[in-house]
Biopython code that builds the backbone (N, CA, C, O; Angstrom):
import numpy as np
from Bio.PDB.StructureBuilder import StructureBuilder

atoms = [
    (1, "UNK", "N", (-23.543, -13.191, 16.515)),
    (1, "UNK", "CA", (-23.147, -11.930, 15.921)),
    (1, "UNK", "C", (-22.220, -12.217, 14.744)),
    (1, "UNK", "O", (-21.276, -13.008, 14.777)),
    (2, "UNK", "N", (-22.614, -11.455, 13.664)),
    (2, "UNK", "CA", (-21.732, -11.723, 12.591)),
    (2, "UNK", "C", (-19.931, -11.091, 12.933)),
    (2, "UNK", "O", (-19.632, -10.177, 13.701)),
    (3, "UNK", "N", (-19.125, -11.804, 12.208)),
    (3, "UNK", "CA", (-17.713, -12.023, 12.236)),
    (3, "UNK", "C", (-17.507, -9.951, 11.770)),
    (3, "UNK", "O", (-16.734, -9.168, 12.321)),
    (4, "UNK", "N", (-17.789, -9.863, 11.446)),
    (4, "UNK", "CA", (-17.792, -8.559, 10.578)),
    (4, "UNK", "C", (-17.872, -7.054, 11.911)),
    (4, "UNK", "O", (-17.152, -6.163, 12.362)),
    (5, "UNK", "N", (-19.062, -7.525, 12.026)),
    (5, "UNK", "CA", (-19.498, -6.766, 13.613)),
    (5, "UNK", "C", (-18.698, -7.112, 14.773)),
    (5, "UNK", "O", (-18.509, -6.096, 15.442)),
    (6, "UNK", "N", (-18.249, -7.958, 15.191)),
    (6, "UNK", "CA", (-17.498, -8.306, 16.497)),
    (6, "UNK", "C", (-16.136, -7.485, 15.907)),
    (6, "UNK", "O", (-15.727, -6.562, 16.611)),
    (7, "UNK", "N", (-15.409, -7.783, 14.631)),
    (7, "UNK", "CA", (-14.241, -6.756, 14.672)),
    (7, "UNK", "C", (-14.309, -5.320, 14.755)),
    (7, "UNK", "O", (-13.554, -4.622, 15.432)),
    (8, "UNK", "N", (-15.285, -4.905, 14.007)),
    (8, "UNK", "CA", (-15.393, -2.813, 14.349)),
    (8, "UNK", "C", (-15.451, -2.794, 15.581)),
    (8, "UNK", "O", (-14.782, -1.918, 16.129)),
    (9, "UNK", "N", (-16.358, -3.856, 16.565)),
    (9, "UNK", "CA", (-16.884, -3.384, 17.825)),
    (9, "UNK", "C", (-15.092, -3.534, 18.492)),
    (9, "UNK", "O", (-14.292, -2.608, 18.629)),
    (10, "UNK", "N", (-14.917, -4.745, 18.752)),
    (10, "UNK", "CA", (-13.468, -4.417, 19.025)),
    (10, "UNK", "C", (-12.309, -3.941, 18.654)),
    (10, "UNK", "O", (-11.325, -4.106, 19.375)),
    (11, "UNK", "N", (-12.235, -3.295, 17.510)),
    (11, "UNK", "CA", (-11.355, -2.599, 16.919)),
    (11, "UNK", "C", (-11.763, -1.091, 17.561)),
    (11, "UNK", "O", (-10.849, -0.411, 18.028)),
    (12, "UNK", "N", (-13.009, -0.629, 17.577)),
    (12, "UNK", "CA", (-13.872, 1.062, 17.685)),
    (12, "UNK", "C", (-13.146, 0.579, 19.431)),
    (12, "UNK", "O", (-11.968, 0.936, 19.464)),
    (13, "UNK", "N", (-13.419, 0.154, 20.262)),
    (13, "UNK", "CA", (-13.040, -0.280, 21.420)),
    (13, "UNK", "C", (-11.565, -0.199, 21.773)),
    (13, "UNK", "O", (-11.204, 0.105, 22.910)),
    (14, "UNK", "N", (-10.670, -0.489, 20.738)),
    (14, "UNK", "CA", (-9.519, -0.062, 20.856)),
    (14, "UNK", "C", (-8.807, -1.448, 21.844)),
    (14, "UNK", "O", (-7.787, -1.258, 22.507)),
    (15, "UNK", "N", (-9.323, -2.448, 21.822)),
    (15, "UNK", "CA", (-9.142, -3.745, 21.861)),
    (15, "UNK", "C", (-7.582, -4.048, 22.004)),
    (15, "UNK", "O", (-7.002, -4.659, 21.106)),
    (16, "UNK", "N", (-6.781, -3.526, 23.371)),
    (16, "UNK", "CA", (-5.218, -3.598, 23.092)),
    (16, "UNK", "C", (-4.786, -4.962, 22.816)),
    (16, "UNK", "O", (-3.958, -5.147, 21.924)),
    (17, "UNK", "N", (-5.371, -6.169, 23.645)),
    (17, "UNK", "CA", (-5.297, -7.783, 23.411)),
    (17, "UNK", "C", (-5.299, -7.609, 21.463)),
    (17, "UNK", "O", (-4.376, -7.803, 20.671)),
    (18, "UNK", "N", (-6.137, -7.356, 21.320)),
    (18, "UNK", "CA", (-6.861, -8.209, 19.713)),
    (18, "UNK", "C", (-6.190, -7.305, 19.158)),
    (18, "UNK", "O", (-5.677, -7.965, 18.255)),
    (19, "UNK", "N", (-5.589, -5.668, 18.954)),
    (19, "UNK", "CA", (-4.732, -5.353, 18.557)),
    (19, "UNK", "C", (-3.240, -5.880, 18.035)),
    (19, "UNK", "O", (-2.669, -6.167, 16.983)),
    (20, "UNK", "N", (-2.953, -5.810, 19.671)),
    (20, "UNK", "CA", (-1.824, -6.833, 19.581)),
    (20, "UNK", "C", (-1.617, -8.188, 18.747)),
    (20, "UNK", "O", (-0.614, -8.363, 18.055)),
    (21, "UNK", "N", (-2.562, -9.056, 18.860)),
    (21, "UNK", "CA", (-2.548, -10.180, 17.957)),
    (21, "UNK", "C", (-2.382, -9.562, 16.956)),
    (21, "UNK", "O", (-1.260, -9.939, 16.616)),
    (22, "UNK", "N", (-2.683, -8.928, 16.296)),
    (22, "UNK", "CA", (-3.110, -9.018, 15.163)),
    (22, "UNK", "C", (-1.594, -8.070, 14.510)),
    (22, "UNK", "O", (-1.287, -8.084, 13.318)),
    (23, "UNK", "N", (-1.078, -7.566, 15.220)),
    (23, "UNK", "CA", (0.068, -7.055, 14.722)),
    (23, "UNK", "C", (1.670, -7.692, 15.067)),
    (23, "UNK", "O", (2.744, -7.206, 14.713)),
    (24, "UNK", "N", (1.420, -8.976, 15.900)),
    (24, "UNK", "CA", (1.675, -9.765, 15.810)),
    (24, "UNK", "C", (1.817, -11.133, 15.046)),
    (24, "UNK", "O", (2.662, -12.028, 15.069)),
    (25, "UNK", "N", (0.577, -10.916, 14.319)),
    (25, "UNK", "CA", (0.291, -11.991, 13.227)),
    (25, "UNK", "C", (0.598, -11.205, 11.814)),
    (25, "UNK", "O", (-0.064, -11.600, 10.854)),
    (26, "UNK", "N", (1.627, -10.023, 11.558)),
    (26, "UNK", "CA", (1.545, -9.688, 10.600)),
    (26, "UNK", "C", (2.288, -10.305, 9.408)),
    (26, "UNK", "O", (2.453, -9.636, 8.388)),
    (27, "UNK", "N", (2.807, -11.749, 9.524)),
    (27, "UNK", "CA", (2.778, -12.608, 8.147)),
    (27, "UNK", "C", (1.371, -13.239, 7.771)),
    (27, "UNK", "O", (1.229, -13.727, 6.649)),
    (28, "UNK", "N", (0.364, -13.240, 8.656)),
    (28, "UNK", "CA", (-1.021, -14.060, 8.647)),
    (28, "UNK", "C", (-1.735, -12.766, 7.830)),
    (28, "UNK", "O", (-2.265, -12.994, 6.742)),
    (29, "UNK", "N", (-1.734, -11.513, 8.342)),
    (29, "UNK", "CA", (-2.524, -10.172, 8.146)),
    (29, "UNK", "C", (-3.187, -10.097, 7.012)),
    (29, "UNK", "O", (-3.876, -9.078, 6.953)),
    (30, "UNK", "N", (-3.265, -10.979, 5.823)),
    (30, "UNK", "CA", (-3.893, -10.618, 4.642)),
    (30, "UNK", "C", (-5.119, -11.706, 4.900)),
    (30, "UNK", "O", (-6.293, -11.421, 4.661)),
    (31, "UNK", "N", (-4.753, -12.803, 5.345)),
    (31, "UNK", "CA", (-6.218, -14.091, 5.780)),
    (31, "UNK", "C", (-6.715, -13.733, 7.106)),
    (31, "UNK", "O", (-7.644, -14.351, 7.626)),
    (32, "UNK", "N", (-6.004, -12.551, 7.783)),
    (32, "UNK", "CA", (-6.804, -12.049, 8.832)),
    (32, "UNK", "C", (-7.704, -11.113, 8.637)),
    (32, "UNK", "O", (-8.691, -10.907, 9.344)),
    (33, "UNK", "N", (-7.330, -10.442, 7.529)),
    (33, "UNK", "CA", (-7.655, -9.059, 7.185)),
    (33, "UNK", "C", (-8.911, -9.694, 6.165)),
    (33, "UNK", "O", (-9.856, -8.911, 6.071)),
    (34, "UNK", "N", (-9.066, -10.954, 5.407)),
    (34, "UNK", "CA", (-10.240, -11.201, 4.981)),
    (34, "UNK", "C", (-9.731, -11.342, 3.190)),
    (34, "UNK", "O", (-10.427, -11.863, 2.318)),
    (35, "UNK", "N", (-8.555, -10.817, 3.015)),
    (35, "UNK", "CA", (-8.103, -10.572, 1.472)),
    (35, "UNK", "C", (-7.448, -11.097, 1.179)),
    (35, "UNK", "O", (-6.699, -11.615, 2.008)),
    (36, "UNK", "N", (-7.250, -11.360, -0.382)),
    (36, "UNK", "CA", (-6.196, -12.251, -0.831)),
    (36, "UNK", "C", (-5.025, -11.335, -1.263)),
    (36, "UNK", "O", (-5.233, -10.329, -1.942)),
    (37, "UNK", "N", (-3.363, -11.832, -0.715)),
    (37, "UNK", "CA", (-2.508, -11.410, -1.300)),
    (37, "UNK", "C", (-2.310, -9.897, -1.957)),
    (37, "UNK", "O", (-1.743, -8.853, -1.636)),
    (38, "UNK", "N", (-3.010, -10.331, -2.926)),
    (38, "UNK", "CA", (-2.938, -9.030, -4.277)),
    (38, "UNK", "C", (-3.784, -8.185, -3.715)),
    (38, "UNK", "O", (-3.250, -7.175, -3.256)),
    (39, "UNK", "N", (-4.940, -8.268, -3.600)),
    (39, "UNK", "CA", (-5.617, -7.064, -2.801)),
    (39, "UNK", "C", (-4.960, -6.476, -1.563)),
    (39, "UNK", "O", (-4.735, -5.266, -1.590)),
    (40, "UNK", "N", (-4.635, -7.145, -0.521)),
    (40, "UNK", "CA", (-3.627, -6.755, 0.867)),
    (40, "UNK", "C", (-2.612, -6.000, 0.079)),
    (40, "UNK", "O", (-2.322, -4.928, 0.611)),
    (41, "UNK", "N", (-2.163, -6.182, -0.724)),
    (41, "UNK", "CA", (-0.645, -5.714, -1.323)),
    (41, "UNK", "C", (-1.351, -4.023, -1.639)),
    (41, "UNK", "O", (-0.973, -2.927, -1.223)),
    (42, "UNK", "N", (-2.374, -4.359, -2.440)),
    (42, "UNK", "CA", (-3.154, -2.542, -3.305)),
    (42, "UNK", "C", (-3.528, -1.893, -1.673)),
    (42, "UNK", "O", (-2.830, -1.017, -1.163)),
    (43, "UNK", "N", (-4.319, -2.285, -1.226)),
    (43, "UNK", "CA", (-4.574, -1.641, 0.279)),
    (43, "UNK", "C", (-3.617, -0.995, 0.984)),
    (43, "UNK", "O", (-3.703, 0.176, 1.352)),
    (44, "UNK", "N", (-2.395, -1.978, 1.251)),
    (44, "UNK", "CA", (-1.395, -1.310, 1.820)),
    (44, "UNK", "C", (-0.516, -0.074, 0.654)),
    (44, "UNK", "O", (0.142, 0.798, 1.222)),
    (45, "UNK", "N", (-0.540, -0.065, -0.415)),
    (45, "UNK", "CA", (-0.017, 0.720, -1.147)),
    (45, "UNK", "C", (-1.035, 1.470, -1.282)),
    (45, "UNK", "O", (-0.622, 2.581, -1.613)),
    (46, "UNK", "N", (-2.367, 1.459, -1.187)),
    (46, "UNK", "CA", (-3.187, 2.772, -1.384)),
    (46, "UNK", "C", (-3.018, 3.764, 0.503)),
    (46, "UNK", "O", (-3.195, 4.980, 0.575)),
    (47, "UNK", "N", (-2.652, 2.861, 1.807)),
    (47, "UNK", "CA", (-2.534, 3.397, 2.526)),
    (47, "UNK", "C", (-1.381, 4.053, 2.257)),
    (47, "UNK", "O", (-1.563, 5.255, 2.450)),
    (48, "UNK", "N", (-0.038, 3.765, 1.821)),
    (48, "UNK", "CA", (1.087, 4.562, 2.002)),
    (48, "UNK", "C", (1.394, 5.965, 1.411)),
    (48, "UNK", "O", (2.275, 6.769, 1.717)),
    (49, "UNK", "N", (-0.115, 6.057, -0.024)),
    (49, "UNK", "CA", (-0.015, 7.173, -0.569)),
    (49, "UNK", "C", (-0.751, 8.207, -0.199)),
    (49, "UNK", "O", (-0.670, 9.401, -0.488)),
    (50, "UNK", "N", (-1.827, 7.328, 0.792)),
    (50, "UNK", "CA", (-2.471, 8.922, 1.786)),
    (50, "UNK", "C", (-1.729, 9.181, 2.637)),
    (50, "UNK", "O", (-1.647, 10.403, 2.768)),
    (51, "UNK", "N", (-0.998, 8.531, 3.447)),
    (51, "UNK", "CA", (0.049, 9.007, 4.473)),
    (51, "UNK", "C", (1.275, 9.544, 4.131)),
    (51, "UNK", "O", (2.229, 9.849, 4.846)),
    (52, "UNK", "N", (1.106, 9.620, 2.854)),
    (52, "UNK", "CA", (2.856, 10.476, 2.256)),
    (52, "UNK", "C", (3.780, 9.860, 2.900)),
    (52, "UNK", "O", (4.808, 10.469, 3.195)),
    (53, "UNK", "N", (3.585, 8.407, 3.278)),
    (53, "UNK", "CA", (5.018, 7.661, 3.548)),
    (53, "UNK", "C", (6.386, 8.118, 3.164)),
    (53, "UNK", "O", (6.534, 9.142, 2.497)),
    (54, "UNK", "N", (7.346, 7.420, 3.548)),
    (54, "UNK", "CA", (8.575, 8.065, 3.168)),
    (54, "UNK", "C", (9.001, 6.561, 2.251)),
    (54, "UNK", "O", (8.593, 5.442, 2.562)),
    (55, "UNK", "N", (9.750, 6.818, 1.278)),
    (55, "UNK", "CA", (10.323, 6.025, 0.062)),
    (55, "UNK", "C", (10.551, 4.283, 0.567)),
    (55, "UNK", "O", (10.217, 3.241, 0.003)),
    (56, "UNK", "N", (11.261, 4.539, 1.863)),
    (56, "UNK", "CA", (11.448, 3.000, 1.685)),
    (56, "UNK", "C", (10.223, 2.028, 2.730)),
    (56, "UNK", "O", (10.368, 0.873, 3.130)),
    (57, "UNK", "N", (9.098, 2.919, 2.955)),
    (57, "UNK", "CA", (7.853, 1.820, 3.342)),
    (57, "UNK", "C", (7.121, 1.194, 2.043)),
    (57, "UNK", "O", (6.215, 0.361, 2.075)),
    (58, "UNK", "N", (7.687, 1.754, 0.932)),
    (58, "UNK", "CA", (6.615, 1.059, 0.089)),
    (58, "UNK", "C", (7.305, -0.017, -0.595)),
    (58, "UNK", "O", (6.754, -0.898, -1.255)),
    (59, "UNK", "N", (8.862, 0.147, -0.343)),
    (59, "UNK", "CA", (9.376, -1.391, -0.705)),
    (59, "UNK", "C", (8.811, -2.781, -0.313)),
    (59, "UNK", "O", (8.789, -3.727, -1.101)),
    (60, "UNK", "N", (8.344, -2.836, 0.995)),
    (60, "UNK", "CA", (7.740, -4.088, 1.524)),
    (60, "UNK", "C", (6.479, -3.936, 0.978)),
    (60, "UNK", "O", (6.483, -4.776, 0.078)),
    (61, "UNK", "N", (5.578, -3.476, 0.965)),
    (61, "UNK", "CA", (4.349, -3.172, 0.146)),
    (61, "UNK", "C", (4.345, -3.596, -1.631)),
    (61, "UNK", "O", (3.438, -4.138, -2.262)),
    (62, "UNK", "N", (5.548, -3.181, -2.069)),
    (62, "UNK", "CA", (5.130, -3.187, -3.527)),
    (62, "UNK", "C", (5.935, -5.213, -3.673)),
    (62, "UNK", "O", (5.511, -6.131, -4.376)),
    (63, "UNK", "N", (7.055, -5.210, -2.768)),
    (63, "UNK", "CA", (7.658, -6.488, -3.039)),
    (63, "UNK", "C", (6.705, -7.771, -2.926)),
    (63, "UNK", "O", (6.714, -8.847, -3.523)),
    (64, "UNK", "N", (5.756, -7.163, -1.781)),
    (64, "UNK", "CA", (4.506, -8.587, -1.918)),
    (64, "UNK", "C", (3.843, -8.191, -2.477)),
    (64, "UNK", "O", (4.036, -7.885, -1.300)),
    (65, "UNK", "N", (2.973, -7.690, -3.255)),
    (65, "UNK", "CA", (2.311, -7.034, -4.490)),
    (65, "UNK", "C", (3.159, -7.842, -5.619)),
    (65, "UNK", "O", (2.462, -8.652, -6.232)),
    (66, "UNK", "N", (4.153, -7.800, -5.909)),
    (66, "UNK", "CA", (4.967, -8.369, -6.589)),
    (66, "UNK", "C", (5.069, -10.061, -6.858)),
    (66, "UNK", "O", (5.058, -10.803, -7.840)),
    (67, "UNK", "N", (5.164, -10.186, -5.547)),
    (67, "UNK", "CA", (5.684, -11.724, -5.427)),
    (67, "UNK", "C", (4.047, -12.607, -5.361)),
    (67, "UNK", "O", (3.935, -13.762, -5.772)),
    (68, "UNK", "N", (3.180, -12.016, -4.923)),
    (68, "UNK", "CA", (1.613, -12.208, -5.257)),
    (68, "UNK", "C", (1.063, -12.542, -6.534)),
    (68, "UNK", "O", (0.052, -13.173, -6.843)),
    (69, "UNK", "N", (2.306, -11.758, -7.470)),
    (69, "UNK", "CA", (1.370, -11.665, -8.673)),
    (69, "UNK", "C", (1.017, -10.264, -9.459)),
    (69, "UNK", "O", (1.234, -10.097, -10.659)),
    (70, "UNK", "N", (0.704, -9.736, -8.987)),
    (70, "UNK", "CA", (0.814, -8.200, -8.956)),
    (70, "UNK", "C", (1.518, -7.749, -10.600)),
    (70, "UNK", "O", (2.740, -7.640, -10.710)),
    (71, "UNK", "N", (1.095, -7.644, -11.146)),
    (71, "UNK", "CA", (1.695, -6.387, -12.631)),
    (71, "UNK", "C", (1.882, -5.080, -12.144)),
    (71, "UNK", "O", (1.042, -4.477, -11.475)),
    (72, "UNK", "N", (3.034, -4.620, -12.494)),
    (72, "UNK", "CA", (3.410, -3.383, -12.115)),
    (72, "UNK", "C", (2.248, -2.627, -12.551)),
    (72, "UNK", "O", (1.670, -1.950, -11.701)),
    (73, "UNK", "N", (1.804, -2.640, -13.781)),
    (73, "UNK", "CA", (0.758, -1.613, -13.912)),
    (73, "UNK", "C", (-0.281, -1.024, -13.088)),
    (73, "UNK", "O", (-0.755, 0.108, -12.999)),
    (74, "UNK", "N", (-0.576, -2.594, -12.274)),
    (74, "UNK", "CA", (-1.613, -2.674, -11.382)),
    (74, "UNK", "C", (-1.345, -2.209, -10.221)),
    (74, "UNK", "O", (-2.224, -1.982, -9.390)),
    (75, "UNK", "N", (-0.233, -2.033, -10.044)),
    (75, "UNK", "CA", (0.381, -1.768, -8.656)),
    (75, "UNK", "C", (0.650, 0.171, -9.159)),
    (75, "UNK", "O", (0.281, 1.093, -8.431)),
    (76, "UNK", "N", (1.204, 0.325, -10.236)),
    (76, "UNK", "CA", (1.106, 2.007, -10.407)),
    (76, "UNK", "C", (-0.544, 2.452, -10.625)),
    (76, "UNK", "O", (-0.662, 3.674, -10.536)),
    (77, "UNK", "N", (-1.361, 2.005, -10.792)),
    (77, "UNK", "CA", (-3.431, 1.843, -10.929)),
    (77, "UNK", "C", (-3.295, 2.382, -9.657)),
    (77, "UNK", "O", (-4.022, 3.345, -9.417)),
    (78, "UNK", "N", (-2.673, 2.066, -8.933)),
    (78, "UNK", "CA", (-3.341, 2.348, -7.257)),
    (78, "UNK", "C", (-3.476, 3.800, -7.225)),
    (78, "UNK", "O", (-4.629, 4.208, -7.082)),
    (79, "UNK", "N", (-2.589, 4.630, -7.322)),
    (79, "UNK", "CA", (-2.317, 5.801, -7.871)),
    (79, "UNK", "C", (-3.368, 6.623, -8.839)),
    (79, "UNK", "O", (-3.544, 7.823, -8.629)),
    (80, "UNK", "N", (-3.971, 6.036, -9.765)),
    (80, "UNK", "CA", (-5.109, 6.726, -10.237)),
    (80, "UNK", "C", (-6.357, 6.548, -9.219)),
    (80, "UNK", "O", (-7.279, 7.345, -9.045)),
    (81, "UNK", "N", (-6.128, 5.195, -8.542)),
    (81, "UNK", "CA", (-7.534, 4.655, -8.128)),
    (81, "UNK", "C", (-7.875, 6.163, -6.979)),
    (81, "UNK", "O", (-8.863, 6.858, -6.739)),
    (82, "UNK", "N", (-6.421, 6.122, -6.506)),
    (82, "UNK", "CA", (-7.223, 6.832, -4.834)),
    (82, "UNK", "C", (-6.486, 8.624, -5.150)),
    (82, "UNK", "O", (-6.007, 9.272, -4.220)),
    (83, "UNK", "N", (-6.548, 9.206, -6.729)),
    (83, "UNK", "CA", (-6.480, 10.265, -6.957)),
    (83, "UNK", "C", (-7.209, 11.016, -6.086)),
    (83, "UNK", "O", (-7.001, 11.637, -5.044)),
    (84, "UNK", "N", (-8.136, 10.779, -6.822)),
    (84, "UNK", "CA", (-9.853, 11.462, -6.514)),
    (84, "UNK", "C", (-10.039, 12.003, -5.018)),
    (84, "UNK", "O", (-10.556, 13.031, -4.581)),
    (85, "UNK", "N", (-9.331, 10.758, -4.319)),
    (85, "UNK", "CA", (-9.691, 10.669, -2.794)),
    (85, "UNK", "C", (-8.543, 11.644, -2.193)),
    (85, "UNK", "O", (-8.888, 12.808, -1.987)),
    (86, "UNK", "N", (-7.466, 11.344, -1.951)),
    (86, "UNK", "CA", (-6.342, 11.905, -1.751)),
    (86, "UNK", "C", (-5.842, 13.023, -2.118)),
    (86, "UNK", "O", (-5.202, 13.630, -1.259)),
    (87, "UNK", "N", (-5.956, 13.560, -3.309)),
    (87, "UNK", "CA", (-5.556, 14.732, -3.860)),
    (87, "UNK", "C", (-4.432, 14.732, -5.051)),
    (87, "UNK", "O", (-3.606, 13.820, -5.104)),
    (88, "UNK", "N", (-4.438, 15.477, -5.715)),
    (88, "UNK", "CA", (-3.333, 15.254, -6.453)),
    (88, "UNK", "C", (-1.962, 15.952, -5.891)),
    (88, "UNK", "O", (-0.996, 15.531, -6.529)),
    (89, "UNK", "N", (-1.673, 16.707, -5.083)),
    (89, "UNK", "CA", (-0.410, 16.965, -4.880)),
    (89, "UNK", "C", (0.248, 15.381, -3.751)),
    (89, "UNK", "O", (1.402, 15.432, -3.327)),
    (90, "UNK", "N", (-0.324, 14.591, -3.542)),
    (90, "UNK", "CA", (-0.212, 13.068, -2.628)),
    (90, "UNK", "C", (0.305, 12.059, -3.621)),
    (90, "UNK", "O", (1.200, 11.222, -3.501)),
    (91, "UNK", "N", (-0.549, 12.374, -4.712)),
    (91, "UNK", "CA", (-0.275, 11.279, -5.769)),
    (91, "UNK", "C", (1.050, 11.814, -6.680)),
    (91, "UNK", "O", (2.006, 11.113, -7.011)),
    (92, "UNK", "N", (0.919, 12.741, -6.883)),
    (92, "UNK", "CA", (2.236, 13.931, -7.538)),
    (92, "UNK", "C", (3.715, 12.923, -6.316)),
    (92, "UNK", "O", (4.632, 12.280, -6.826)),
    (93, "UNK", "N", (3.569, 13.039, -5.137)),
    (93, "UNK", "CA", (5.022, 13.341, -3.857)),
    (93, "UNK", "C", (4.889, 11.535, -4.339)),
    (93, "UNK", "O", (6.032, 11.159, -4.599)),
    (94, "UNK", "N", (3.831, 10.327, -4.531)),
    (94, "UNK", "CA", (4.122, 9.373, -4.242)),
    (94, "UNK", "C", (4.462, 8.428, -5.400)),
    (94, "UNK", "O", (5.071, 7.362, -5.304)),
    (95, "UNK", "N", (3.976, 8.986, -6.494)),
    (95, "UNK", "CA", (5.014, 8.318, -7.715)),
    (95, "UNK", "C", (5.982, 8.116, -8.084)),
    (95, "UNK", "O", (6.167, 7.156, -8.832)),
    (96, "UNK", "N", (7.303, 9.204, -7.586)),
    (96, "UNK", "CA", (8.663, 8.859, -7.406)),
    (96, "UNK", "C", (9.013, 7.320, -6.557)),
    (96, "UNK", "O", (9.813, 6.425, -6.828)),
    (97, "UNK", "N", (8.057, 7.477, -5.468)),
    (97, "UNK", "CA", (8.313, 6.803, -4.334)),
    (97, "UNK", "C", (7.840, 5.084, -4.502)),
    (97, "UNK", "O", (8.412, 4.118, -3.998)),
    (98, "UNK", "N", (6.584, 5.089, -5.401)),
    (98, "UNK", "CA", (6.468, 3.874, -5.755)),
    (98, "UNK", "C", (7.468, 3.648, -6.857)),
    (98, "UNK", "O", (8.094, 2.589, -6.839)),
    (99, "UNK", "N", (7.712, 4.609, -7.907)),
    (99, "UNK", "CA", (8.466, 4.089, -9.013)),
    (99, "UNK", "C", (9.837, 3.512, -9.124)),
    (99, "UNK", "O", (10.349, 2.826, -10.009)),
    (100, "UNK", "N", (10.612, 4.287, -7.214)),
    (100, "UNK", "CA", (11.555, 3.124, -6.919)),
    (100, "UNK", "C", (11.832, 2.082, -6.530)),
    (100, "UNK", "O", (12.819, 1.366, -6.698)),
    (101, "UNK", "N", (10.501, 1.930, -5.725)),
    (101, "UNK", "CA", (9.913, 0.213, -5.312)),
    (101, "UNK", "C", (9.831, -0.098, -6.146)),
    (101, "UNK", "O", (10.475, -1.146, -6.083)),
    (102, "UNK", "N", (9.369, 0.008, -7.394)),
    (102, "UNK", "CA", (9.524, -0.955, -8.517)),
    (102, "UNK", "C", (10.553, -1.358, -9.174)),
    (102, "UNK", "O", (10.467, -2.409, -9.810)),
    (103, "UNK", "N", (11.918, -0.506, -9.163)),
    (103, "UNK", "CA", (13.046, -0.480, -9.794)),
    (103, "UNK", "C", (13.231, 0.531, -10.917)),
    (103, "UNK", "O", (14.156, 0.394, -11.717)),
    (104, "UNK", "N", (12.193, 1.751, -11.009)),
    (104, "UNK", "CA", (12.528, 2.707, -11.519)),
    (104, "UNK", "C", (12.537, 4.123, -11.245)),
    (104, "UNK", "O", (11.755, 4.848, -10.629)),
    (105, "UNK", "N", (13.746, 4.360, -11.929)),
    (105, "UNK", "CA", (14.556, 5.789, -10.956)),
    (105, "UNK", "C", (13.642, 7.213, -12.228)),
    (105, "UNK", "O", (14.056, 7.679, -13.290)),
    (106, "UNK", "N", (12.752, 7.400, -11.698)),
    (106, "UNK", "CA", (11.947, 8.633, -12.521)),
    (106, "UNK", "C", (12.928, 9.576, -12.932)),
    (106, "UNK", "O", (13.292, 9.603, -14.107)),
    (107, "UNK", "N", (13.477, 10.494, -11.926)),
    (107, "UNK", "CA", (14.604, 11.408, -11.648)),
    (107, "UNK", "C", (15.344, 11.103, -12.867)),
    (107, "UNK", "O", (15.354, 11.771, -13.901)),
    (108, "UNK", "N", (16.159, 9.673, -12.549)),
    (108, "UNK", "CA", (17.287, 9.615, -13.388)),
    (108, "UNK", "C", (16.388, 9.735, -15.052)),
    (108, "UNK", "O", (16.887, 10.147, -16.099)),
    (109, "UNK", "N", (15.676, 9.484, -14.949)),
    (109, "UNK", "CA", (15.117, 8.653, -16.762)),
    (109, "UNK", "C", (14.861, 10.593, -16.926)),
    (109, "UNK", "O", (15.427, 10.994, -17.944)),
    (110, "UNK", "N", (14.358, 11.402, -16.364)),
    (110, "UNK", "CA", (13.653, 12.541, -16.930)),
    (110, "UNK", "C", (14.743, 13.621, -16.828)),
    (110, "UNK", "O", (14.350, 14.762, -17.071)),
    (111, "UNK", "N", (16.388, 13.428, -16.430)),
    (111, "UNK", "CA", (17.256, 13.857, -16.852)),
    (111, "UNK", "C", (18.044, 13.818, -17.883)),
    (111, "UNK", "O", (18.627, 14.743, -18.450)),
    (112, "UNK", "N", (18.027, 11.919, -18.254)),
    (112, "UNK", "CA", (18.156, 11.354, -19.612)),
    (112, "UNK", "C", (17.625, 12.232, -20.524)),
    (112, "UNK", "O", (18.350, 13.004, -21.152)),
    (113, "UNK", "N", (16.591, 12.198, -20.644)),
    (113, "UNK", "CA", (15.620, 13.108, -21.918)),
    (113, "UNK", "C", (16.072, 14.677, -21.629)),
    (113, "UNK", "O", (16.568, 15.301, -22.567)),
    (114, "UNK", "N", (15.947, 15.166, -20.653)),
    (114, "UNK", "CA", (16.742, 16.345, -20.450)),
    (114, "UNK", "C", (18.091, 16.662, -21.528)),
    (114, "UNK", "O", (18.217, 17.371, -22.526)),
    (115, "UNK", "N", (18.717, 16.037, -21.005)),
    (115, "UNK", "CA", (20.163, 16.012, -22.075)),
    (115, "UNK", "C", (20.219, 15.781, -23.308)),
    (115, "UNK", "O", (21.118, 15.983, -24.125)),
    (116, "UNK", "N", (19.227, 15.352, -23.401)),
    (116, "UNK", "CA", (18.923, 14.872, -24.767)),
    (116, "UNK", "C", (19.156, 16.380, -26.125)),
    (116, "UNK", "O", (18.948, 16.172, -27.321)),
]
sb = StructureBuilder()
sb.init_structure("model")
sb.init_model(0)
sb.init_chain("A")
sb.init_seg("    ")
for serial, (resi, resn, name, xyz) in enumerate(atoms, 1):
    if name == "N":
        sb.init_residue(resn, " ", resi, " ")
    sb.init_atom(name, np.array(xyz, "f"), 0.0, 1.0, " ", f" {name:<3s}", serial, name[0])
structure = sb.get_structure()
């Protein structure tokens, strides 16, 4: 049986053993998961913007995205990528939220110009 098929079947199965590993192995999770680095990094940041995470889950997300390699640009892309899918009021709540994982304060910069 291909490698591919044995995980849905035990994942759809709800597999608490192979679960467990596997969230256990979450420094391994990107060569478990089949992806390199930079992709694991967009995945997990495209998950945090359908789940309307709260601000500081996407620090660990964007910091290995980062340390991978990752261009910020590519890492704010995620954001157009899964518009479409998600909605725009998701992508609207999660751009603040990535833009402080990156080290920029939106808020503060669009008060700047405010005063201006």
């Amino acid at each position: 049986m291909d490698e591919y098929k044995r995980t849905l079947r035990t994942l759809t199965l709800g597999d608490d053993s192979y679960i467990d590993a596997l969230l256990r192995e979450e420094p391994a999770n990107a060569s478990l998961a089949g992806t390199d680095l930079r992709a694991h990094a967009l995945i997990r940041i495209a998950a945090l913007i359908a789940l309307d995470a709260a601000p500081p889950s996407y620090l660990s997300a964007v910091q290995a995205g980062l340390e991978a390699g990752l261009p910020c640009d590519d890492v704010v892309g995620t954001l157009i990528a899964v518009l479409s899918i998600v909605g725009v009021p998701r992508v609207v709540a999660a751009a603040p939220k990535l833009a402080l994982a990156l080290g920029y304060d939106v808020a503060e910069a669009l008060e700047r110009v405010e005063r201006r």
